[in-house]
Structures are given as structure tokens and as C-alpha cells.
C-alpha positions as CSV (number, residue, x, y, z in Angstrom):
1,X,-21.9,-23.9,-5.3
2,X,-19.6,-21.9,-7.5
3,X,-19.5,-24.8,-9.8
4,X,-23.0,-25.0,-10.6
5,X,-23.1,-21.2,-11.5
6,X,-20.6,-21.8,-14.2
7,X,-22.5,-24.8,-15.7
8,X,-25.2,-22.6,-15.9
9,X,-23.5,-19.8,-17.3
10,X,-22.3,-22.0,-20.0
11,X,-25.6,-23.2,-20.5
12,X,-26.5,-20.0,-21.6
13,X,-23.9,-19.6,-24.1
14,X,-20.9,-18.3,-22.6
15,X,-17.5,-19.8,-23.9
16,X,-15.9,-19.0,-20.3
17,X,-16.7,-18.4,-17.1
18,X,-14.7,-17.6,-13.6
19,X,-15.8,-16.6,-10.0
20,X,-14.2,-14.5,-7.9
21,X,-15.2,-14.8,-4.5
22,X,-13.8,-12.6,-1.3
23,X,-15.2,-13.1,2.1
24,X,-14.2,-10.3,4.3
25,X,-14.8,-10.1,8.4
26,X,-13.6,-7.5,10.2
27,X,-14.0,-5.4,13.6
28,X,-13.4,-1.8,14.3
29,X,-13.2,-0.8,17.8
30,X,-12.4,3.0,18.8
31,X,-12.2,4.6,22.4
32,X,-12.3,8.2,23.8
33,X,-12.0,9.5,27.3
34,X,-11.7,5.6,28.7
35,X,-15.1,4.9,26.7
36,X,-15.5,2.7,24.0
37,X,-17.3,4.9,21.6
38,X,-17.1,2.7,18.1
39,X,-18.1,-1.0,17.8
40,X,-18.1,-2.1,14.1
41,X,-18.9,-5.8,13.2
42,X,-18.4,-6.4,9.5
43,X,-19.3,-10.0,7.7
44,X,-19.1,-9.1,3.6
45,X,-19.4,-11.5,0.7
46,X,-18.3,-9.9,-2.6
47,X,-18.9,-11.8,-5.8
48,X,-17.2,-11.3,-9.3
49,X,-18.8,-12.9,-12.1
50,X,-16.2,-12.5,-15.0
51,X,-17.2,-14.5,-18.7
52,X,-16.6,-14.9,-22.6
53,X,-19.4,-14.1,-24.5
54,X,-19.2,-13.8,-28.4
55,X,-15.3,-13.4,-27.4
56,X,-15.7,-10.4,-25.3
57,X,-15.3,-10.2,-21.9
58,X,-17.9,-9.0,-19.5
59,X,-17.7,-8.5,-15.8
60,X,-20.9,-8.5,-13.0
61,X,-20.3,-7.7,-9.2
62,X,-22.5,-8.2,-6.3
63,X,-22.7,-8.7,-2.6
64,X,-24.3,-11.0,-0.5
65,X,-26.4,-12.5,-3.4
66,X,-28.7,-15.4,-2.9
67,X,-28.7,-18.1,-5.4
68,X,-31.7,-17.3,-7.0
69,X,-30.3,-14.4,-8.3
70,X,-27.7,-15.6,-10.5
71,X,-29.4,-16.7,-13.1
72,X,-30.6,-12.8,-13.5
73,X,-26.7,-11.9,-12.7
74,X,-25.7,-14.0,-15.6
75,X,-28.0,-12.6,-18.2
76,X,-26.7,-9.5,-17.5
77,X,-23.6,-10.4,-17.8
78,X,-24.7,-11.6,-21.3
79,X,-26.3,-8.2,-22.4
80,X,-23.2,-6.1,-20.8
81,X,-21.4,-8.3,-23.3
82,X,-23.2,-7.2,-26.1
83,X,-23.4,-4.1,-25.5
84,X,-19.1,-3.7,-25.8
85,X,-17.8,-1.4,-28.7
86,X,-14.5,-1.8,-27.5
87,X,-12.6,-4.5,-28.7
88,X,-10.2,-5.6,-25.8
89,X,-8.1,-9.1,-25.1
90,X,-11.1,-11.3,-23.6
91,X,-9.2,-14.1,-21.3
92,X,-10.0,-16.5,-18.5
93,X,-6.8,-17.9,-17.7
94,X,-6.3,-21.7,-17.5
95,X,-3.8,-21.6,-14.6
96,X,-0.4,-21.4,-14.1
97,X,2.2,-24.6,-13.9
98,X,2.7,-23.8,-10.5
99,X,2.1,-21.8,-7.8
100,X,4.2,-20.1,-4.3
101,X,3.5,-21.8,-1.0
102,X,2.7,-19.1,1.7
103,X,4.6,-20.5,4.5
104,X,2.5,-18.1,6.8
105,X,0.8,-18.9,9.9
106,X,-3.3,-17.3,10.1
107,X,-3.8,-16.2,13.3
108,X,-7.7,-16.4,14.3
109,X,-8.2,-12.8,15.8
110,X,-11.8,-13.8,16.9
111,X,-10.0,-16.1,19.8
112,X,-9.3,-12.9,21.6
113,X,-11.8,-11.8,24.3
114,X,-13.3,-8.3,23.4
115,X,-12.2,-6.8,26.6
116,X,-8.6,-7.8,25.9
117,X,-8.7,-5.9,22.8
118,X,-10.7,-2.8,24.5
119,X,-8.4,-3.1,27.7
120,X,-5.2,-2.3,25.4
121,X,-7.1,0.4,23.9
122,X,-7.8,2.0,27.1
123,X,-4.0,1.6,28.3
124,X,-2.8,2.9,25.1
125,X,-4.6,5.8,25.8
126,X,-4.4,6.6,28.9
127,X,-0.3,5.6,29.0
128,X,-0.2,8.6,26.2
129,X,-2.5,10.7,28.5
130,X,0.2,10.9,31.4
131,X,2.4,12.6,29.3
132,X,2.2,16.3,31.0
133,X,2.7,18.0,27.3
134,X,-0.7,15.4,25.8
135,X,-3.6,17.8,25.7
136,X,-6.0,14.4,24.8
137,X,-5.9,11.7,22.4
138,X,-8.0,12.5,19.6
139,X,-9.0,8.8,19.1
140,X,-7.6,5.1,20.0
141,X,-8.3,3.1,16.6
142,X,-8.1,-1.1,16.6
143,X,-9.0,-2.6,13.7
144,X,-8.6,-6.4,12.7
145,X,-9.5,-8.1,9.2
146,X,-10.1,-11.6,8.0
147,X,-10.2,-12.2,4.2
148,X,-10.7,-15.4,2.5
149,X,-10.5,-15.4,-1.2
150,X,-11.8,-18.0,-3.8
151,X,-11.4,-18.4,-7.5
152,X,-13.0,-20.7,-9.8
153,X,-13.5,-21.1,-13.4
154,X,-15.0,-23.2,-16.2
155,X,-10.8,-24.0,-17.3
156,X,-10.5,-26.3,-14.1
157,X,-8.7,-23.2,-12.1
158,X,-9.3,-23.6,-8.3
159,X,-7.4,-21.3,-6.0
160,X,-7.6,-20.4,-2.6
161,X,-6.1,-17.4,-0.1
162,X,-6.4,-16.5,3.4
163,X,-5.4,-13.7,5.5
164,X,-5.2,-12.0,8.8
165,X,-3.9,-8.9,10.3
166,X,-4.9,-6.4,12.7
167,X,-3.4,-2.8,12.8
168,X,-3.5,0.0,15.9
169,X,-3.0,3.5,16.3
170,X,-3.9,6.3,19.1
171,X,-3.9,9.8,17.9
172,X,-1.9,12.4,20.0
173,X,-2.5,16.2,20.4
174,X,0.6,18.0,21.8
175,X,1.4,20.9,22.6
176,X,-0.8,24.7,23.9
177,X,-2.2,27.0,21.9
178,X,0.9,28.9,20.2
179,X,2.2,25.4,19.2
180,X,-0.4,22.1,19.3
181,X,1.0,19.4,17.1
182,X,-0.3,15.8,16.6
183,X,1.4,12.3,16.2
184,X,0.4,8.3,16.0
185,X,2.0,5.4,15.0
186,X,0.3,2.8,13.1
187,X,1.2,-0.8,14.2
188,X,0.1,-3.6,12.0
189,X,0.5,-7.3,13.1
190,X,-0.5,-11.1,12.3
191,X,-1.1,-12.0,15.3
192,X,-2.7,-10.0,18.3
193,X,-0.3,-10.7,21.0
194,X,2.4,-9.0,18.7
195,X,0.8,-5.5,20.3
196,X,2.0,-3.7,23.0
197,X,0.0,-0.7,24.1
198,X,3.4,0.5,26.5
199,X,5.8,0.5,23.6
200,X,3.0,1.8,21.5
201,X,2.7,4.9,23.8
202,X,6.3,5.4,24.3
203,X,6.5,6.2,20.3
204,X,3.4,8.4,19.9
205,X,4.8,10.5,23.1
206,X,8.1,10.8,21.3
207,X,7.1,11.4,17.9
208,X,4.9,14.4,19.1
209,X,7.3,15.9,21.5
210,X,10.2,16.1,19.5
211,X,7.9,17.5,16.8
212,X,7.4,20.7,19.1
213,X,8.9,24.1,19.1
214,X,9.4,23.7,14.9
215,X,10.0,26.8,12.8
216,X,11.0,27.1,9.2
217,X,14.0,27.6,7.7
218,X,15.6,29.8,4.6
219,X,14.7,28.6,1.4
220,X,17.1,27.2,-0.7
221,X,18.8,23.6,-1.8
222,X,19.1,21.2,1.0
223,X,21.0,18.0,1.6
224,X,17.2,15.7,2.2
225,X,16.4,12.6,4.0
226,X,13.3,10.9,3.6
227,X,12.1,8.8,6.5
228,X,11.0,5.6,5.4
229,X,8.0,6.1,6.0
230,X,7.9,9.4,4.0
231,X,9.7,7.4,1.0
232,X,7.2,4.3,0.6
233,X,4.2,7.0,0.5
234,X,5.9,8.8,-2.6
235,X,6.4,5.3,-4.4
236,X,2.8,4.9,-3.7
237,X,1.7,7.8,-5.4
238,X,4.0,6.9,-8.2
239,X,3.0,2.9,-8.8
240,X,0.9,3.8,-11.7
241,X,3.4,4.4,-13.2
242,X,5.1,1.5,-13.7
243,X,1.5,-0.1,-15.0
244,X,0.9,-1.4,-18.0
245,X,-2.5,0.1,-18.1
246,X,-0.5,3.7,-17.5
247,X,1.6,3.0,-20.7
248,X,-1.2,1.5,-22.9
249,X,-3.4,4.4,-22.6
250,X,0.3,6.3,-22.8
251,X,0.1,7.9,-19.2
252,X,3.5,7.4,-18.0
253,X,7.3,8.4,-19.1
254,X,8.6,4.9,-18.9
255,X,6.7,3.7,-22.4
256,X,9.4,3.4,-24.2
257,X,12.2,3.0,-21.7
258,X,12.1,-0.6,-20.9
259,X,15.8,-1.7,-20.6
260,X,17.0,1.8,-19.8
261,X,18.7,3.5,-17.1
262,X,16.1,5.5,-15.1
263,X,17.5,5.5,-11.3
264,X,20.8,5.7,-9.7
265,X,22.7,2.2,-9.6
266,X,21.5,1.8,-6.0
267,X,17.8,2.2,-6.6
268,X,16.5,-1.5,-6.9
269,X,12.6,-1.2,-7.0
270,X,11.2,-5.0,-6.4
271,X,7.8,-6.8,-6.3
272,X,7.5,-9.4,-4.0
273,X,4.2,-11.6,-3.0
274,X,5.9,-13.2,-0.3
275,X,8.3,-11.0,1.2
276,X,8.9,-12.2,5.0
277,X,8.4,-8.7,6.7
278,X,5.2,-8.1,4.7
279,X,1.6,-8.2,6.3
280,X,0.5,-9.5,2.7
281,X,1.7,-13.1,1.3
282,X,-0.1,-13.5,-2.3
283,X,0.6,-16.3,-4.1
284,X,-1.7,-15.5,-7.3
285,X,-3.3,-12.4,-8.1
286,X,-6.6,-11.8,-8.9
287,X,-7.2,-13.5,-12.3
288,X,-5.3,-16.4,-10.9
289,X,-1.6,-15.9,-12.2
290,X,0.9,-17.1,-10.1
291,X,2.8,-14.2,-8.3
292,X,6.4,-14.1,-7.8
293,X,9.4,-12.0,-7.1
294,X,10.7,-9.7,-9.5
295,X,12.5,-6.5,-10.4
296,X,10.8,-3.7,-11.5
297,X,13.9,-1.5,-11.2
298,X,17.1,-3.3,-11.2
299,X,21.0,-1.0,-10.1
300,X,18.7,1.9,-11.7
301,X,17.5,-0.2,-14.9
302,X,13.5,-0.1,-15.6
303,X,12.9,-4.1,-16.4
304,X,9.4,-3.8,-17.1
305,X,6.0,-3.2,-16.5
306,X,3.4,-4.6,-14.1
307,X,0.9,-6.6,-16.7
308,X,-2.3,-8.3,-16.1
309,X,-3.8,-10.4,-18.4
310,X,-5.3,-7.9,-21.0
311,X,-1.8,-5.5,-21.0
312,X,0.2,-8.5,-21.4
313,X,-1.8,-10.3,-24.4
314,X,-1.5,-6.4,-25.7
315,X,2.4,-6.0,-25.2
316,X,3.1,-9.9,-26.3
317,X,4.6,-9.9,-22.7
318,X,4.1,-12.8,-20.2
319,X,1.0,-11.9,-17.5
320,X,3.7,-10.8,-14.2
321,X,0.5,-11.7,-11.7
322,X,-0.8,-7.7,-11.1
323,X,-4.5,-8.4,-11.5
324,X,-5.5,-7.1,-8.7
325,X,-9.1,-5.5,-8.1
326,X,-10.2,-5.3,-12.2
327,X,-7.2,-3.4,-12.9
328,X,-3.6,-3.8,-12.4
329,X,-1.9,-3.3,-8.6
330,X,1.2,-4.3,-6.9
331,X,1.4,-7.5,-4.3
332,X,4.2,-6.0,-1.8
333,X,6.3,-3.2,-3.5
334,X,9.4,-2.1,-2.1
335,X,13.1,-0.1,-2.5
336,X,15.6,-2.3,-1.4
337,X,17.2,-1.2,1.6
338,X,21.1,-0.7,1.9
339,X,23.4,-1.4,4.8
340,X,23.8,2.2,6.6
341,X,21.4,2.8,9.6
342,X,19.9,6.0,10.1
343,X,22.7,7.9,12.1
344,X,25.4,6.6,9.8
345,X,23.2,7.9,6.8
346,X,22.6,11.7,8.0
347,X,26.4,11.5,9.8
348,X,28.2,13.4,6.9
349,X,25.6,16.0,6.7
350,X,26.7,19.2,8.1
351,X,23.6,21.1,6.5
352,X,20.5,19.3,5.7
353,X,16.8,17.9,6.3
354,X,15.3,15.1,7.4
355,X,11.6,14.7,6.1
356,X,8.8,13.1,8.3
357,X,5.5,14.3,7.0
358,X,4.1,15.0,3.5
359,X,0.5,17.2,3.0
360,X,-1.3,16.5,-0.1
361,X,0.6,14.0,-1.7
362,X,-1.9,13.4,-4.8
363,X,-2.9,17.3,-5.4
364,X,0.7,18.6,-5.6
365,X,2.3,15.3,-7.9
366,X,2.1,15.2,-11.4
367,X,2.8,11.4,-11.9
368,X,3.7,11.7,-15.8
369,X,5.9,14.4,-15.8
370,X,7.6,13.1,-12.0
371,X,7.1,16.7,-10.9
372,X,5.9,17.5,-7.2
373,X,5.9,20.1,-4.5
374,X,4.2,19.2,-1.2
375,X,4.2,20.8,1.9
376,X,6.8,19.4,4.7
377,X,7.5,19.3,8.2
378,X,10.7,16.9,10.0
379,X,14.0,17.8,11.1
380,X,17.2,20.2,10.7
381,X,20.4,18.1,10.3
382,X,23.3,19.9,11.2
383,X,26.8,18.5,11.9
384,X,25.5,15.2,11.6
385,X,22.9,14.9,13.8
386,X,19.3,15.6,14.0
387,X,18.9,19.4,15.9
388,X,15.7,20.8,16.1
389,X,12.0,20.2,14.5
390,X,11.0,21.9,11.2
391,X,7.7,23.1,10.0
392,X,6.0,25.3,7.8
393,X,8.0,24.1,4.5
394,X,7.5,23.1,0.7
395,X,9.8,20.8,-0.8
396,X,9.9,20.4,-4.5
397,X,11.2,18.5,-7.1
398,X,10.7,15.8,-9.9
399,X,10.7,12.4,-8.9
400,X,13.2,10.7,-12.0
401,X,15.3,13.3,-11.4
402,X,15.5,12.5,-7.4
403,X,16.1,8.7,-8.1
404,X,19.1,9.7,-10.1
405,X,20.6,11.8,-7.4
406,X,20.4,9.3,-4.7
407,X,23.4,9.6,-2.3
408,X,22.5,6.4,0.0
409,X,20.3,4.1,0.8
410,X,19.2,3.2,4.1
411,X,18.9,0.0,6.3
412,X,15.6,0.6,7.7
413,X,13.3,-1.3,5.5
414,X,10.0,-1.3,6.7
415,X,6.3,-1.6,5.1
416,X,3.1,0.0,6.0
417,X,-0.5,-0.8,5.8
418,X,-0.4,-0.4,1.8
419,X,1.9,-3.5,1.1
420,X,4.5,-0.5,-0.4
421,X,8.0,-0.5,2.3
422,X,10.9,1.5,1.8
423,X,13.8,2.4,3.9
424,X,15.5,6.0,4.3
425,X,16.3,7.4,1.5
426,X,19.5,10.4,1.2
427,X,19.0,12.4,-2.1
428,X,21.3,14.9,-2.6
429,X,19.3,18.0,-3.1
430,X,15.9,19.3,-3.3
431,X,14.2,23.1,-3.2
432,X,12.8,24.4,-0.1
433,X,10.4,26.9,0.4
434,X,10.3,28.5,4.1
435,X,11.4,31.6,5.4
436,X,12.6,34.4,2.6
């Protein structure tokens, strides 16, 4: 089918043409008070229609489109092309010499009855519900997605991706009225037996109650641990960064600073497609370049920016496959972890912090200038050891100068539903705001 739309496109005069095609199916269950209360059936076609036409390139999207209606979306294309003042790279890309093998089972979530998917919501629930300090779960969230991805074009290019993965969460209140605190934990998976609503339960109870009875502390400079999962959300704020969109409209730091020392020794920042922990195995991106492992940040040196086709033909720099979504994105993103675990990182910390949860991480960063001040809540570390929950803080800092005063890495890589995974991370100090 896709074929015959790019004869036709051609027939009209364009010099290239490529279709990018995702199907996307997905289900969204929720469940409150033992009720399912959300049943969400999604089946989604989205169609990209990208060509050459008087050597600029033009882009049409659409869902769900019936054949007749091409030939209309290709005229438009046409005019959109026309109408372009600016005078951009305009490239369908012939293909690369070769490509990754995914070596990653699809697991067909649709195989599993409903009820077995509503029956762990319900025991997730109610196992958090016998908790004695659970005033009620807010909500118990399943959702599972399958996405198959096609890419054709008039240069012989024929590509093909597929992926599955199902992620749940149950959302806890704890606590009484002079202290009510919430928790979750997200749990992402290929494959739907990979769940277990018991162990599930036993997390959200602990993350909640040991988050109780927090108070602030004295301001000053502390000794800071990230959690991991505190860490990979501030290297997703900062991706853009390391664009090379960000440095050809001259919106990041790094511009000129390709071969320099940016991060302490220890800070190795990679890109991988097909990194074995990861949800996400891509072996090409979205304009069809092959994707493969690389360092962005290698022992603190910034290698180089994340290019699509257009930055690349702009820089004279080879495409690094980071088309992704029109624009330029990451495949799976992540700090390399180091050999301490988590008590042997905080164990020579007589007087510090330990970070779980960030508030308004894109209205308190300034991604240029590295800058940031978010409010916090996690853990006093004293003697070693964590020793009682912290709340009601602001942590600032600048990012480039954080990644320079890196004390240790930890062991406990792990990714979360934005393909970007970090491990703990030690810095050695940072401003807090709490008590005067």
C-alpha cells in the first residue's frame, strides 16, 4: 500500500518520498475501592508523509486516513513545500550498510485474560490497603502498549520495529491529618507475568511509611545522594542539551566544547538502542539510520552531539540515529553505573542527604546556564546510615558544576518509563534551604 502512495507522490513531481507509519494498540485499566472504574481500548494509525519537492523538504501527518485521501495529503504536501522560506538540509536517507538485530522476545499482552489483569489490580490494592497507616489508594493504574512501526521510501529503504511493554503502579496515601504523605512505584515489564502485585505492595507500603514523620533541616551545604531514580529525571530535563538542534539554534553551553572536559572522570553518559535492561530496543531511528551504542560523555569528555539528518548535513558530522519524532531524541540514555551499592556509597557520610523526590523539575532548571533549585524531600544521612525522612527543602545548584564534583558513582543502574536510567549518584555538595 505504502508503495503505491510513493509512485504517486512521484508522479506528481516530488524527487523523494518516505512513509512513516506507527500502529499503536494499547489498554488502560484503573481500579478504585475493588471497582474497575477505567477501561480504555486504543487502536491508532499515525501516518508521516515526509518528501523532496523543488529540494525542500515538506512533512504531512495524519491518522487513520483512508486511501482516498492521499492523493489530497500529497498535494498538500506539495503546496507546504512551496510555501518554505527557510532554506534547511532536504534528505530522505537511502539506508544504512547495516543494521542492529534486536535479540528481544515480543510478548503478545492481548493473550492475557482481562480478569487476570483486573484481578492483580484489585490485589495490589487491597494488599496496600491492609496496611493499618494506608488511608486509601488513590488509584491502581495498568497500562500495556503495542507499537509496530514501518518505514518506507522511494530510495528502496524498508524497515520494520515492534514493541511491547506494559507498566503498573498503585498510588498510596499515608499518614492522618498532621502528616498524610503519598508513594507508588512504577513497574514496567515485557512480559505480563513479570508482575507481582505482592512485591509490588510490599514497596509502595515501604516507600510511604518510611517517608512519614519528615521535618526539615538547617540550611546549609550538604554531602547529597541522588536516588537513581531522582538522577535519571535530572538527565532528562537536561537531554536537550546534548542536541544538535540545541547547539544549531545556539541553546546550549556545550557548542563549542566538543572534545573537552565537562564532567568528573567518572561521569560516562552513553546512548544505547539496545541496552539489555532497557524496555526499548531500537535498531533505527525514525528517519531510518541505524542506531548504535555510543558515548556522549566519555571519563568526563563531551564526545559529541546527538544529530539527525538535517544537524548532521549542517555540522558535516555523520547522522548518530536521534531522529526521533521530527526532531532529535535519545533511544536509551543512561550514566554508567559504578561498582559501590547503595550502603557502601552513603557509608562514609557522617552528615548528609539522600534525595528521593524532585517538585517542578522544568519550572526551577535553566537548561543553558545548568542552574536549578527545586524543592526536595528524602532522607538524613548521618554516621553512614540513612536516619530519619526529610521534607520541606530546596536544593540548589548548577548542573556542570555538580557533574564535576561527583564523589561516586553507584551500582544501581536502573531505567524508567522514559528510556533515560541512572544509578545513585554521590556529589559532594549542594545548598539547602530548610529551617533558618
Amino acid at each position: 500500500m505504502y508503495q503505491k502512495w510513493i509512485e504517486l507522490g512521484l508522479k506528481k513531481g516530488l524527487t523523494d518520498l518516505e512513509v512513516f507509519a506507527v500502529r499503536s494498540k494499547s489498554l488502560k485499566l484503573s481500579v478504585y475501592q475493588n471497582k474497575l472504574d477505567q477501561n480504555v481500548i486504543s487502536d491508532v494509525e499515525s501516518v508521516t508523509i515526509r518528501g523532496i519537492y523543488e529540494n525542500k523538504l515538506s512533512t504531512v501527518r495524519f491518522e487513520n486516513l483512508n486511501l482516498a485521501e492521499v492523493d489530497k495529503m500529497l498535494d498538500q504536501l506539495i503546496e507546504n513545500a512551496k510555501a518554505l522560506t527557510v532554506v534547511e538540509p532536504a534528505i530522505i536517507y537511502e539506508g544504512s550498510k547495516s543494521y542492529p538485530k534486536v535479540d528481544d522476545r515480543v510478548f503478545d499482552f492481548g493473550t492475557v485474560p482481562m480478569t487476570d489483569k483486573i484481578h492483580m489490580l484489585k490485589t495490589l490494592e487491597s494488599e496496600i490497603l491492609k496496611n493499618p497507616k494506608v488511608k486509601q489508594v488513590q488509584t491502581t493504574m495498568y497500562q500495556e502498549t503495542d507499537t509496530k512501526t514501518t518505514l518506507v521510501n522511494s530510495k528502496g529503504l524498508n524497515l520494520s520495529r515492534h514493541n511491547t511493554f506494559a507498566f503498573c503502579y498503585a498510588i498510596g496515601v499515608f499518614g492522618d491529618q498532621e502528616d498524610i504523605v503519598t508513594a507508588y512505584d512504577v513497574k514496567l515489564v515485557k512480559n505480563f507475568h513479570d508482575f507481582n502485585a505482592q512485591e509490588m505492595a510490599e514497596t509502595t507500603i515501604h516507600k510511604g511509611v518510611s517517608k512519614l514523620g519528615g521535618s526539615s533541616i538547617a540550611s546549609g551545604a550538604y554531602k547529597t545522594v541522588f536516588s537513581n531514580e531522582m538522577f535519571a529525571d535530572i538527565l532528562a530535563v537536561f537531554t536537550s542539551i546534548f542536541s544538535g538542534e540545541s547547539a544549531y539554534r545556539n541553546m546550549t553551553s556545550l557548542k563549542d566544547k566538543v572534545g573537552q572536559k565537562i564532567a568528573d572522570e567518572r561521569f560516562n553518559l552513553i546512548d544505547d538502542p539496545l541496552h539489555p535492561e532497557a524496555i526499548f530496543k531500537m535498531p533505527f531511528d525514525d528517519e531510518g539510520v541505524a542506531c548504535a551504542k555510543r558515548y556522549v560523555v566519555e571519563k568526563g569528555v563531551f564526545k559529541g552531539f546527538n544529530h539527525n539528518l538535517k544537524t548532521a548535513a549542517i555540522f558535516k558530522e555523520q547522522p548518530t540515529g536521534n531522529g526521533f519524532n521530527g526532531g532529535i531524541g535519545i533511544t536509551n540514555f543512561y550514566l554508567e553505573p559504578g561498582t559501590k551499592n547503595f550502603d557502601e556509597l552513603i557509608s562514609k557520610i557522617d552528615d548528609g542527604l539522600y534525595i528521593t523526590d524532585l517538585i517542578g523539575l522544568h519550572a526551577g532548571v535553566k537548561t543553558t546556564s545548568g542552574d536549578f533549585s527545586l524543592q526536595a524531600s528524602g532522607f538524613k544521612i548521618k554516621e553512614g546510615r540513612l536516619d530519619h525522612a526529610v521534607k520541606m527543602i530546596v536544593v540548589s545548584g548548577n548542573f556542570f558544576k555538580m557533574i564535576n564534583e561527583i564523589v561516586e558513582i553507584g551500582s544501581d543502574l536502573k531505567f524508567g518509563s522514559s528510556a533515560i536510567g541512572s544509578p545513585s549518584v554521590f556529589v559532594e555538595s549542594l545548598m539547602i534551604a530548610g529551617e533558618k
